[in-house]
C-alpha positions in Angstrom: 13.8 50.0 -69.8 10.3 51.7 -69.6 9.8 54.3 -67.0 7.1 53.4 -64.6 7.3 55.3 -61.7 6.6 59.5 -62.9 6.0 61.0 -59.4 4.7 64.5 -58.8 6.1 67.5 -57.2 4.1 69.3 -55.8 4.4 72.5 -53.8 2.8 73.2 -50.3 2.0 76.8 -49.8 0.7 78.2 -46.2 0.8 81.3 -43.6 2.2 81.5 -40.8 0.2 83.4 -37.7 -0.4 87.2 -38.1 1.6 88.8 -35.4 2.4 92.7 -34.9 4.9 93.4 -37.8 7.6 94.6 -35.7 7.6 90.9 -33.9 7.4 88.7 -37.5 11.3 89.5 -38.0 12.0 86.5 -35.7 9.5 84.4 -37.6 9.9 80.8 -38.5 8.2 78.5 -40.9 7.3 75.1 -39.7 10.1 72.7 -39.9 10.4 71.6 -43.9 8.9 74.7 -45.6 11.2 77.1 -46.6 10.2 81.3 -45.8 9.5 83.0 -49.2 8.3 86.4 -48.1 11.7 88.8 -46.5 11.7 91.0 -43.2 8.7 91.7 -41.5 6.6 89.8 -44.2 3.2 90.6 -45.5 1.1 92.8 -44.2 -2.1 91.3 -45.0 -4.0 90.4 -42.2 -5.4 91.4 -39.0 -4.5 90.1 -35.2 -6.4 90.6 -32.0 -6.0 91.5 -28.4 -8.8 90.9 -25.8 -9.0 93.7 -23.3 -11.2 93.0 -20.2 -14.5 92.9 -22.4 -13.6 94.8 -25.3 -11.2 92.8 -28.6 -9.0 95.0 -30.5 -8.1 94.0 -34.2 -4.8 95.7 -35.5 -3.1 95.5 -39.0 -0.2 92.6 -38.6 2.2 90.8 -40.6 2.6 87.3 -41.7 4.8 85.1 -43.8 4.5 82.9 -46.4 6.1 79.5 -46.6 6.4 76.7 -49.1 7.5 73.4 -48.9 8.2 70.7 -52.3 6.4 67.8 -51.8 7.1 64.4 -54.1 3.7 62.5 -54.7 4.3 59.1 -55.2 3.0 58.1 -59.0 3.0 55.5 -61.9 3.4 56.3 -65.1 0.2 55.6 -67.5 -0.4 52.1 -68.3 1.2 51.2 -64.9 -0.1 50.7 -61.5 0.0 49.1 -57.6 2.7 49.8 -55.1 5.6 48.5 -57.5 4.2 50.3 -60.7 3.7 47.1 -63.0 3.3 47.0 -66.4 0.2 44.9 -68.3 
């Protein structure tokens, strides 16, 4: 039996919103990635506040989330939707 479906994993990486550090305890990824940073997070970025006319930028916190992702492939030599051989 000759393998022709060799999907990829791939993994999704993103941010979540920089808030004030003392708020990102509560914190959730998006549904399906999985938090990889502990605590407050990563203290990386900037957030703003708009005061009448004036913005404020202060140093925040974010997290980082990843999420495994299976792509779908055929193996070489095979191809379509069902992978065929020649």
């Amino acid at each position: 039996q000759v393998k022709k479906q060799c999907d990829q994993k791939l993994l999704i990486r993103m941010k979540t919103e920089c808030v004030p550090c003392s708020l990102n305890l509560e914190t959730q990824c998006p549904a399906g990635y999985t938090k990889i940073t502990n605590g407050t997070g990563i203290p990386d970025c900037r957030y703003y506040l708009e005061i009448k006319t004036h913005t404020l930028s202060f140093p925040g916190c974010r997290h980082h989330c990843m999420k495994e992702f299976e792509q779908p492939e055929c193996c070489e030599g095979h191809w379509g939707p069902d992978c065929m051989g020649k």
